[in-house]
N, C-alpha and C positions, 0 to 999 in steps of 0.2 A: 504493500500500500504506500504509495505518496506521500512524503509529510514534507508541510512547510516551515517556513525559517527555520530555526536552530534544530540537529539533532533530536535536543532535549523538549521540545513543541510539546505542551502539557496533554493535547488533546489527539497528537500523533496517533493512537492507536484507535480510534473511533471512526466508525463512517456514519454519515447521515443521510437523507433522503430528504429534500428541502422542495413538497409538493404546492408549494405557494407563490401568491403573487407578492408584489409592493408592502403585504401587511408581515409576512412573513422574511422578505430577502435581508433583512439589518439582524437577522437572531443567524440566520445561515450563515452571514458575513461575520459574524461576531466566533464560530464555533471554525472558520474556514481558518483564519486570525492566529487563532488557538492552535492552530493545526490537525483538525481534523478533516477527513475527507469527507466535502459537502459535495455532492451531486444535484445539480439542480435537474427535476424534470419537468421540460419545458412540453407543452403542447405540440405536435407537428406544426412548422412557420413557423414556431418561434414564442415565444413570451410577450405578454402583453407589455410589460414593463421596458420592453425595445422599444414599441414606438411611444416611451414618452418623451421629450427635449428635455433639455437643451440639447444640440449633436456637434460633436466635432464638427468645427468648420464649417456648422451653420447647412452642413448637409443634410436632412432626413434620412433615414436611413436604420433599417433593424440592427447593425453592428457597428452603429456609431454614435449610441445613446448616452450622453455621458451619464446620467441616472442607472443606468446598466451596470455598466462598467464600476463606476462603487460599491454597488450591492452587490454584484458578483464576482468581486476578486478575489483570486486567490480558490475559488468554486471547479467545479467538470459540470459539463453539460450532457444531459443524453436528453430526445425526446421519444415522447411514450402520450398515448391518446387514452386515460384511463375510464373513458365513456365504453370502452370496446369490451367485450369480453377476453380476448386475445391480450389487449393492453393491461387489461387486472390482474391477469394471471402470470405476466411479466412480472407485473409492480410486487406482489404475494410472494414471487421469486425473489426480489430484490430485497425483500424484507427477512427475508430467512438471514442472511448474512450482516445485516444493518445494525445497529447500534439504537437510533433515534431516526422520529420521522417529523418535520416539519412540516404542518397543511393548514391552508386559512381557506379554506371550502367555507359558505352558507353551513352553519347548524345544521346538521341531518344528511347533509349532501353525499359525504362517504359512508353513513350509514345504508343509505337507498343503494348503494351500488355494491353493497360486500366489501369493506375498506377502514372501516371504522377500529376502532382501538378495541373492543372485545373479538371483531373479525381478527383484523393482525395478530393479535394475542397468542392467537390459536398457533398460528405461522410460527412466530416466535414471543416468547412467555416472558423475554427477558426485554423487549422492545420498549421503548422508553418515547413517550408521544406526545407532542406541544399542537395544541392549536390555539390560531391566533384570529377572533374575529375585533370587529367595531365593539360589540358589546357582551359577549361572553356566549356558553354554551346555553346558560338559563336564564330567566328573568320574561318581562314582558318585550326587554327591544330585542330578545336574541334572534329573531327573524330579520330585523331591519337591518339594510344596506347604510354602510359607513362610511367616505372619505375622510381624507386627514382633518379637514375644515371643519367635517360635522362634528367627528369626535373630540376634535378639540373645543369645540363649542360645549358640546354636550358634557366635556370632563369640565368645564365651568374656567379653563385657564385664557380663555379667547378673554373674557367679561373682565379679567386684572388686566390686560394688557393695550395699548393705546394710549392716548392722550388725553387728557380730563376734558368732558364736554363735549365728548367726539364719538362714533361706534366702536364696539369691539374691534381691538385685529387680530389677525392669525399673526403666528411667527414665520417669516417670509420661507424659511425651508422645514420640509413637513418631519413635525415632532410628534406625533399622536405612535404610529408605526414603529420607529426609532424605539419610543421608548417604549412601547408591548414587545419588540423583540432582546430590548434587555431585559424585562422581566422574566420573558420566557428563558434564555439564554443562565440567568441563574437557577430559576427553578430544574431544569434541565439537567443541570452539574449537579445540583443536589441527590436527582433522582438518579444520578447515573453511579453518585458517592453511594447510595443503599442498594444502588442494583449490584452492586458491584461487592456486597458484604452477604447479599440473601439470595441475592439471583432474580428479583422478581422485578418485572415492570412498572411503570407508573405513566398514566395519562395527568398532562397538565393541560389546563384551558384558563386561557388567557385574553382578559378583555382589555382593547387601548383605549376605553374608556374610562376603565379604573386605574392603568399606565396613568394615565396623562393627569390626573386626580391629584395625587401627593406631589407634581410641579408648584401648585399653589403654597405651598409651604407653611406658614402661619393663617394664609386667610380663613381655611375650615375654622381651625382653633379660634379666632376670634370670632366668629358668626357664633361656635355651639357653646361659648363661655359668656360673649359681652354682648350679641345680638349687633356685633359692630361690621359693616356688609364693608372689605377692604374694596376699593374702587379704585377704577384705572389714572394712571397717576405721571405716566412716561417723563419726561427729564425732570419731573418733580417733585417732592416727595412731602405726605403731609406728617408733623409731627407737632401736635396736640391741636392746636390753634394757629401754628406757622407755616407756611406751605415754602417750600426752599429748594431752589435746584441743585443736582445732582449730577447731569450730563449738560457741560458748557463747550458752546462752538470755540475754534480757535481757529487761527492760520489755514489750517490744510483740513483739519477735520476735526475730533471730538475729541474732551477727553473729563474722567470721570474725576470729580472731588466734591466734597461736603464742607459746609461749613457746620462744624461739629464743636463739641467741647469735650473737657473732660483728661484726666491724664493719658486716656487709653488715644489721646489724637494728637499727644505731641504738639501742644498749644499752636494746632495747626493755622487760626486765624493771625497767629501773633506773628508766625513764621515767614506767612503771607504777604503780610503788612510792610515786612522790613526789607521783602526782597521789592517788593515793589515802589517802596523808595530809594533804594540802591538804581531803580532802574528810573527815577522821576515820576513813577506813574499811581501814586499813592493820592490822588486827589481826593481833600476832605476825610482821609481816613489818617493821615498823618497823626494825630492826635488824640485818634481811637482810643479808648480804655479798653483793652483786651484781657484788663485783668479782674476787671467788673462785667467782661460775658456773661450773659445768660439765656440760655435759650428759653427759662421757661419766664424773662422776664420781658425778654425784648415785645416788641411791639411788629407788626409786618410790614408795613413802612421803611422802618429802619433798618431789618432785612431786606428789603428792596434797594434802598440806597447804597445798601455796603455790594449787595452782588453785583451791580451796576458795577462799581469800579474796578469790581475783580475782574468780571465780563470783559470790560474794555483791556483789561491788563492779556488776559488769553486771549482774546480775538487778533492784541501784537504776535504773537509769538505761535511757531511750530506746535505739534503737539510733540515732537521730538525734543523738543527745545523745552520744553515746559517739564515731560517726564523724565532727563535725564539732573535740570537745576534742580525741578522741585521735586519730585519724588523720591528722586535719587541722593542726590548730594544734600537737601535743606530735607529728607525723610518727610516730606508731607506726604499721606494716604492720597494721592494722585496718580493716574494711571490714563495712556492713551487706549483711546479705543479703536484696537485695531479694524482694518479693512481686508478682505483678501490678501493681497500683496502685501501687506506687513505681516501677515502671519507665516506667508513663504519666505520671507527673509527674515524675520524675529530671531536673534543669535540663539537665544535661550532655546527654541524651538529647535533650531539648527543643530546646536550643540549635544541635543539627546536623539539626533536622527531623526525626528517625527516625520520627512518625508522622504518619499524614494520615486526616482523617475526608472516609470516601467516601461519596456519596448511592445509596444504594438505595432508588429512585425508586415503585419497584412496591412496594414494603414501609415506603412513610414510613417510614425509619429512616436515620441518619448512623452508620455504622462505625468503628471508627478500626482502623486498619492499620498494620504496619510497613510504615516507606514506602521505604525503598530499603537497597539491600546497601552503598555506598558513596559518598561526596563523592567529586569529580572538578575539576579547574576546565576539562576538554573535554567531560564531558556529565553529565549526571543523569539516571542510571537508577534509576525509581521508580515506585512504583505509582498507575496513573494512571484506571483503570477496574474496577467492578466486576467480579466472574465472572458467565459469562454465563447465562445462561436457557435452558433446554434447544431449542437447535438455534436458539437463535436469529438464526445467520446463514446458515440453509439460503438463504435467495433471494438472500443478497448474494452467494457463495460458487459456488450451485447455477445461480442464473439468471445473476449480475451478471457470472461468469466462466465457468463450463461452459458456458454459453449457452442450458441448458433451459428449456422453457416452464413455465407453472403447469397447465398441464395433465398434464405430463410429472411435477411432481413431487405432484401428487393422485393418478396411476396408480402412482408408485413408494412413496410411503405408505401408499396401499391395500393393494401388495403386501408390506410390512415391511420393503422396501428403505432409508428414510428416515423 
């Protein structure tokens, strides 16, 4: 069997069978990572998840999906039509040998066809089974159709996020999925730590609508203790009576700081104050009492007037210029906010590898990828092959292990089996 990155690849000895679309490919990516061999099965044509953009080079195109190509690095492709009776009885093959099964079918779907986790079971007893819908196996929404939009709505994290007095937004790259397949992706290891002590399987069912839930962090907790509804609040933030920004424009783009108190901020506004008379631009706050601060005394006015000058002071200067004086050297809790291209060059980033340019061979082009979840000093798991090419390892798979001929898999093609 195949294993990625390091030798020591924690998950090297596992194979999986990753029967899912988009709700499913971030749990496969995460287990592929790890080093286990994920086989994606794709539909004959191809996977839905190909035609969605953005595409290299702004081509459409089923093998040039960059949404693809993330969720399935480091994966094997074979494709297999499990609507067929010929195709089930493949997959029931493929599962004798398998480890775990990845599937985000509709509730009931692999039941109605023989495929389901007590079907499997039979096959093999030791099978270890995630699925991932919108809203779980039970409940009244277990029937309804999900996108990332809805469920993000529906897990209540849309309603914090936005700008006060404006609609909800979504987070502009889709988290609802993302984070149901890290859930699953732990529960998985768990059940694979006791399969692995008893011998015995475990079905897990996983909804990203309860994923996406505990994103909100303290908001449940103040709703079920203080009846206090936390509202969307974006570069602002309200503390008691004061409303105060948090994300301030500058030069090139953003960058994050508070005006806070307290020993634990390193009498950040003082710190502030002095570098901005060093640089002339202290207007009216020259004579600040910073040592009579108080947030729970000021008035919001006079936080108005003080941000003002800070504002004017950032909007001089870099956001490079501002996190290397002021966060760095004057330790103020200030930090830029990065943009793509600052996280491709961020040294820090640089220095521990997080990315790796991959050769995609059939499309003359070099990628660059994040390249692993984690340092280790017993393995490196990381991204180590591109996603694959539709079904590109039917023969390895098909012939090299099922044992079928090429004639066998020109009659099952013909028939929409593969």
């Amino acid at each position: 069997m195949e294993k990625v990155g390091s030798k020591q690849a924690p998950l090297a000895p596992y194979r999986f069978l990753e029967l899912a679309d988009e709700k499913g490919a971030y749990a496969g990516r995460i287990l592929a990572d790890l080093g286990a061999e994920v086989i994606k099965i794709e539909k004959p044509g191809g996977d839905s998840l190909r035609d969605i953009g953005p595409f290299l080079g702004d081509v459409p195109h089923q093998e040039r999906s960059l949404q693809w190509f993330v969720m399935h690095a480091n994966k094997k492709s074979i494709t297999l039509n499990i609507e067929t009776e010929d195709g089930r009885l493949l997959f029931k093959d493929l599962v004798k040998e398998a480890d775990g099964v990845i599937e985000s079918f509709p509730p009931g779907f692999l039941r109605d066809k023989g495929l389901d986790y007590d079907s499997l079971c039979r096959v093999n007893p030791a099978l270890v089974m995630a699925s991932i819908s919108p809203y779980g196996q039970e409940g009244p929404y277990k029937s309804y159709k999900g996108s990332d939009i809805a469920v993000t709505a529906m897990g209540g994290l849309m309603y914090i996020t936005g700008e006060p007095g404006r609609p909800p937004l979504r987070i502009s790259v889709p988290q609802a999925y993302c984070h149901a397949g890290t859930h699953a992706v732990i529960a998985i290891l768990y059940a694979l730590f006791k399969r692995d002590k008893n011998g015995q399987g475990e079905y897990i069912d996983v909804s990203a609508q309860a994923a996406i839930y505990p994103c909100q962090q303290f908001a449940p907790i103040f709703w079920d203790n203080l009846r206090v509804l936390e509202k969307r609040s974006g570069q602002l933030r309200r503390r008691g009576n004061i409303i105060q920004r948090h994300t301030w424009p500058c030069k090139d783009g953003y960058v994050c700081w508070a005006l806070l108190e307290g020993p634990g901020f390193s009498g950040g506004l003082k710190k502030i104050i002095e570098w901005m008379k060093e640089e002339g631009m202290a207007q009216g706050l020259s004579e600040f009492d910073t040592q009579g601060f108080s947030m729970q005394e000021i008035e919001q006015p006079e936080i108005d007037r003080i941000e003002k000058v800070i504002g004017d002071f950032f909007l001089a200067h870099t956001k490079n210029e501002l996190y290397k004086e002021g966060g760095i050297k004057r330790k103020l809790p200030l930090s830029p906010v990065h943009d793509i291209p600052d996280m491709i060059t961020d040294p820090q980033l640089q220095q521990r590898d997080s990315w790796k340019s991959i050769s995609h061979q059939e499309l003359n082009a070099e990628i660059i990828y994040p390249a692993r979840l984690w340092k280790s000093s017993a393995c490196s798991p990381e991204i180590n092959r591109r996603a694959p090419l539709i079904g590109e390892h039917n023969k390895v798979i098909y012939k090299g292990e099922l044992g079928l001929t090429s004639e066998d898999l020109v009659n099952l093609k013909s028939a929409g089996v593969i």
